[in-house]
N, C-alpha and C positions, 0 to 999 in steps of 0.2 A: 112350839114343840111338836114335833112328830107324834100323830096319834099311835096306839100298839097295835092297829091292825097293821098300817101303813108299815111300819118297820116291820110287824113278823112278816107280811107279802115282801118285803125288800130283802131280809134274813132268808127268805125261801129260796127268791129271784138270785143271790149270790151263789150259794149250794148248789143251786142247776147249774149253775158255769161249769162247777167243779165235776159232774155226771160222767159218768165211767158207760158211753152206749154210743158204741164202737155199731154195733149192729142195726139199732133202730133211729140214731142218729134224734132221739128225743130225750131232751134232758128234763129229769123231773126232780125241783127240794123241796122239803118240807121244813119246818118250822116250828116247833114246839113254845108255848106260851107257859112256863112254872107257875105258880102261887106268888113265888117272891119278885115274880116281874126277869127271872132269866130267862134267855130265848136257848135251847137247843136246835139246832139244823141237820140238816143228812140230808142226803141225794140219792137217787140210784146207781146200783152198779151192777152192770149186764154181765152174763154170762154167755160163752157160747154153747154152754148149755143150759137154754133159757130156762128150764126150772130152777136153777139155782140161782136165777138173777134177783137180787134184793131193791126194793122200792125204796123211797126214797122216807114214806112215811116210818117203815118198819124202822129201814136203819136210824133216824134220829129218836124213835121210841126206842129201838137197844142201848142208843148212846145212854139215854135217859137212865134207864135201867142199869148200867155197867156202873152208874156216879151218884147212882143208889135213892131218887130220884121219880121212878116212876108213879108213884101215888102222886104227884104234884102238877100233871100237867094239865092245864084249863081248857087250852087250845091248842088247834093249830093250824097253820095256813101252808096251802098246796100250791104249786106253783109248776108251769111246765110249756114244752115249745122243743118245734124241730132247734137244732142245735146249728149256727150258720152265723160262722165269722167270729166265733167266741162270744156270741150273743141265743137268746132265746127267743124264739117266733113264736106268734100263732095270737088269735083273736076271742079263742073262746076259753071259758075258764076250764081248771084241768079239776076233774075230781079224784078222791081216792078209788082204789079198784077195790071189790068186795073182800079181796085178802087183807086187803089194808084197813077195810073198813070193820072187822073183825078181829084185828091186832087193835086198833083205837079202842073198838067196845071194852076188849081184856081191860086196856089200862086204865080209861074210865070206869071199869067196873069193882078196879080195887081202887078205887079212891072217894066214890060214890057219885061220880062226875059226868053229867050227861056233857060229853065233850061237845067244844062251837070247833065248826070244820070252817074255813074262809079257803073256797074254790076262788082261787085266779086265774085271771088271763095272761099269758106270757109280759106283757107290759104293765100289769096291774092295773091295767085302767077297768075291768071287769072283773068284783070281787062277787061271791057270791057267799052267803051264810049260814050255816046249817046248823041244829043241833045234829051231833051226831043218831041219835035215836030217829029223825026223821030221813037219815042217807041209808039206815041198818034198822030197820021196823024188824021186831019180833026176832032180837038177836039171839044167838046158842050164846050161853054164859057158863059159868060154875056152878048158876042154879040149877042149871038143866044136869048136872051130872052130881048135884046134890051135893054138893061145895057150901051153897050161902046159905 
């Protein structure tokens, strides 16, 4: 049996196929790991007005969230690579960017869950494992605006 890192990097690795970056030609999915063992996925999708482009973490954290969902998720694994042939390149593992890694805190933060990040390398042969708390040291929360 496939271990569940192995499958969320493979659940990640599919979702960059599907990446909407028309512009930077680098597809990036994520991977979401629930409580109950379901995997959520999402990709990036670029804008040509690149603030409005959405990550790949955030969108499968919305999905989560839209299916009502978001207190449940444990993990999740990143994944990413120039885009070349309907396939993803690249050697080193992808991490989330601090926007992303501040939308993770949120969601960990309402579930009380210091979230595990697994950085991939486009081929998953280089996973890397983080608690979220050691990628986002000294996060802003709800606590800081007096929420918790």
């Amino acid at each position: 049996m496939i271990d569940q890192v192995t499958e969320l990097v493979a659940a990640a690795r599919e979702a960059a196929l599907n990446a909407h970056a028309p512009y930077s030609g680098f597809g990036v999915g994520a991977a979401l790991l629930l409580e109950d063992g379901e995997i959520i996925s999402g990709c990036n999708f670029e804008n040509a007005s690149y603030g409005l482009t959405l990550c790949a973490e955030t969108v499968a954290i919305a999905t989560a969230n839209a299916q009502g969902k978001l207190r449940q998720i444990k993990e999740i694994a990143v994944i990413g690579g120039k885009l070349i042939d309907g396939r993803i390149t690249g050697v080193d593992p992808v991490r989330p960017c601090g926007r992303c890694r501040q939308v993770i805190n949120e969601a960990g933060g309402l579930s009380g869950t210091d979230i595990i990040v697994h950085c991939a390398s486009a081929d998953g042969s280089a996973v890397e494992h983080h608690k979220l708390s050691d990628l986002l040291p000294h996060a802003f929360g709800p606590a800081d605006l007096g929420l918790a």
